[in-house]
C-alpha positions as CSV (number, residue, x, y, z in Angstrom):
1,X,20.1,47.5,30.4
2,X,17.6,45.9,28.0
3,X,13.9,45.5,29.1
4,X,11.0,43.6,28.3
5,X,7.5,45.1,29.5
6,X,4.8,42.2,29.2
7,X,1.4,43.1,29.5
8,X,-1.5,40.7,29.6
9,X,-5.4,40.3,29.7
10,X,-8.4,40.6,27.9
11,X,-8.6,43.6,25.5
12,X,-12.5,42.5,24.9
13,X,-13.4,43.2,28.5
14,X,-12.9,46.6,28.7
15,X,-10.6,47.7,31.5
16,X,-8.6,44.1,31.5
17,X,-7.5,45.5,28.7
18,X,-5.3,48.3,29.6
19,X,-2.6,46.5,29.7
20,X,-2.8,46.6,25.8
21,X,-3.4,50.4,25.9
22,X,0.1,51.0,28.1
23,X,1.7,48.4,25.4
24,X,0.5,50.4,22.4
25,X,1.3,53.8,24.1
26,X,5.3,52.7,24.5
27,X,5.3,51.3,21.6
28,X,4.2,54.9,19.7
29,X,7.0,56.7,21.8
30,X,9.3,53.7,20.7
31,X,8.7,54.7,17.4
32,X,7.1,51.1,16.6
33,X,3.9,49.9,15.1
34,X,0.5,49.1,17.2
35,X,-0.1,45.8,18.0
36,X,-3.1,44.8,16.6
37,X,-5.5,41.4,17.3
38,X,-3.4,38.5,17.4
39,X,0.0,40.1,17.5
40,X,1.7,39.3,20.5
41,X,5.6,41.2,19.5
42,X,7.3,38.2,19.6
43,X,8.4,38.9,15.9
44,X,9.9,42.3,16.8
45,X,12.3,41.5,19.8
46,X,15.4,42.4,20.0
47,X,16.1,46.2,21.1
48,X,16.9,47.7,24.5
49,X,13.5,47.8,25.5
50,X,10.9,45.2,23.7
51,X,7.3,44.8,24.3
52,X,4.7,41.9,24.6
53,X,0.8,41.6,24.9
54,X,-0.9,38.1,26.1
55,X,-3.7,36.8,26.9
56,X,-2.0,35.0,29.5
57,X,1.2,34.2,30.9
58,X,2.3,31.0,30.2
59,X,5.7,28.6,31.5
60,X,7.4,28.9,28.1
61,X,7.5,32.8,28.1
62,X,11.0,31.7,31.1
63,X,13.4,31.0,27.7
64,X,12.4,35.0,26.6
65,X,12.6,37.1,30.0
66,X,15.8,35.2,30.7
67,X,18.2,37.5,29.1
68,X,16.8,40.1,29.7
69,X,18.0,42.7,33.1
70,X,14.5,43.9,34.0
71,X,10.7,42.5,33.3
72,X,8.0,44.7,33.6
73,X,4.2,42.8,34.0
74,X,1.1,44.7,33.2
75,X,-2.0,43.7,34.0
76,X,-5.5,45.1,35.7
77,X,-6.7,44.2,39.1
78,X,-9.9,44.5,40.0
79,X,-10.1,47.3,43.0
80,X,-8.8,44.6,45.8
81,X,-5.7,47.4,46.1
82,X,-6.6,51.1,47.7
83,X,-4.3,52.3,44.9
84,X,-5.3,53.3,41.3
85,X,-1.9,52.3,40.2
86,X,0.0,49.3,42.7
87,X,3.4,48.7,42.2
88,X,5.3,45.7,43.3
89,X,8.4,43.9,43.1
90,X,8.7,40.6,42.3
91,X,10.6,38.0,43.8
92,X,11.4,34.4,42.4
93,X,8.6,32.2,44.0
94,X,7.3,29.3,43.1
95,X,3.7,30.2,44.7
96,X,1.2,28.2,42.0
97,X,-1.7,29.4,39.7
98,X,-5.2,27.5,40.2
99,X,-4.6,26.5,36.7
100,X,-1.5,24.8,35.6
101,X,-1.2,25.7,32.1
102,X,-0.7,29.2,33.4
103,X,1.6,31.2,36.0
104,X,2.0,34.1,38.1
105,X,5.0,36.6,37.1
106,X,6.9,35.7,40.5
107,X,6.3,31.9,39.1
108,X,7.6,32.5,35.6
109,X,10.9,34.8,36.8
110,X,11.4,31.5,39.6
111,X,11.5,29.1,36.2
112,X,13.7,31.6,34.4
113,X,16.1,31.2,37.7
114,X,15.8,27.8,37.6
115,X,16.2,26.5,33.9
116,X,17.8,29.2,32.3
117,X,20.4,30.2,35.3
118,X,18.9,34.3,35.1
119,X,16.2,35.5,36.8
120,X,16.2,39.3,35.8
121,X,14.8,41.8,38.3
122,X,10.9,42.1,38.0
123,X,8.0,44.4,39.1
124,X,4.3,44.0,38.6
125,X,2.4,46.9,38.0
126,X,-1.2,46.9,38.2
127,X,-3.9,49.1,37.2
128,X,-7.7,49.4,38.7
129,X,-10.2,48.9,36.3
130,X,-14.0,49.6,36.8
131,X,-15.8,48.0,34.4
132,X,-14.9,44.7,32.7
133,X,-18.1,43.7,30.9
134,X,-17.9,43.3,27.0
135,X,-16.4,46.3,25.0
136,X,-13.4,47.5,24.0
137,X,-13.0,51.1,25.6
138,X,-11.0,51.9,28.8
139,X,-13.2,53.8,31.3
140,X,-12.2,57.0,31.9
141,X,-10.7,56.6,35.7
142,X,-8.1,53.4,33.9
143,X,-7.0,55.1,30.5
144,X,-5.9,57.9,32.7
145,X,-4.0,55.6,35.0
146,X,-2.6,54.2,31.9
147,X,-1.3,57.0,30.5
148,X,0.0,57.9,33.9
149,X,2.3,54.0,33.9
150,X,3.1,54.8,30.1
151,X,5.1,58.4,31.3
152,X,6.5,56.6,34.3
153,X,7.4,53.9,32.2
154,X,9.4,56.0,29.5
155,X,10.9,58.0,31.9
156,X,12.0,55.1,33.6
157,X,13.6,54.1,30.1
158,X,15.5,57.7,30.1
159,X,12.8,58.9,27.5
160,X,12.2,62.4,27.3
161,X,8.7,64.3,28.8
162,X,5.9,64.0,25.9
């Protein structure tokens, strides 16, 4: 079953950007390089499980979750959800964003259906964040979610305890 885990938000506001943080950490247990500023993956898909960071998620990222059986979103939300770590699945919808240049994951995997005859099975997983103010460091309560969605994650993947 391949897999492509998308995560997306602003790295420069702190706890927006743990999305990034679960990227990097699967990526180290995948045995690939960090994604650094400005590198989004999209040069190193390809395996059973591949990995993106955005800023965004835009209409034209439909063509690259298509193939793929399962799609993973990552992203933070902003304590709206009693949880730390929420958990959905995702249907095919085609519920708008305010701004058009942009969609929601349920709105992407709904144009994948659509245009590209596939829409693979999808789950949003979201993480709270605390602070999200200028700066680059998770706080504490959010890198330890993280880590917590990067061992479910890889044990989802049939990866090993680390």
């Amino acid at each position: 079953m391949r897999t492509l885990v998308i995560g997306y938000g602003n790295p420069s506001r702190r706890d927006d950007g743990v999305a990034l943080v679960i990227i990097n950490g699967l990526r180290q247990r995948l045995g690939l390089r960090r994604l650094e500023d400005n590198d989004d993956g999209f040069n190193e898909l390809g395996h059973d499980v591949d990995t993106l960071f955005l800023q965004q998620l835009m209409p034209e990222l439909a063509e690259t979750i298509a193939p793929y059986d399962r799609v993973v979103f990552l992203d933070a939300h902003v304590g709206i959800y009693p949880r730390m770590i929420r958990r959905v699945d995702i249907e095919p919808s085609t519920d708008r964003a305010i701004v058009s240049h942009h969609v929601k994951p349920a709105g992407l995997v709904e144009i994948a259906r659509r245009l590209f005859g596939h829409a693979p099975r999808a789950e949003l997983i979201s993480v709270r964040g605390f602070d999200f103010d200028f700066g680059e460091e998770l706080t504490e309560e959010t890198a330890e979610a993280a880590r917590d969605v990067i061992d479910d994650l890889w044990r989802s993947f049939g990866g090993a305890e680390q």
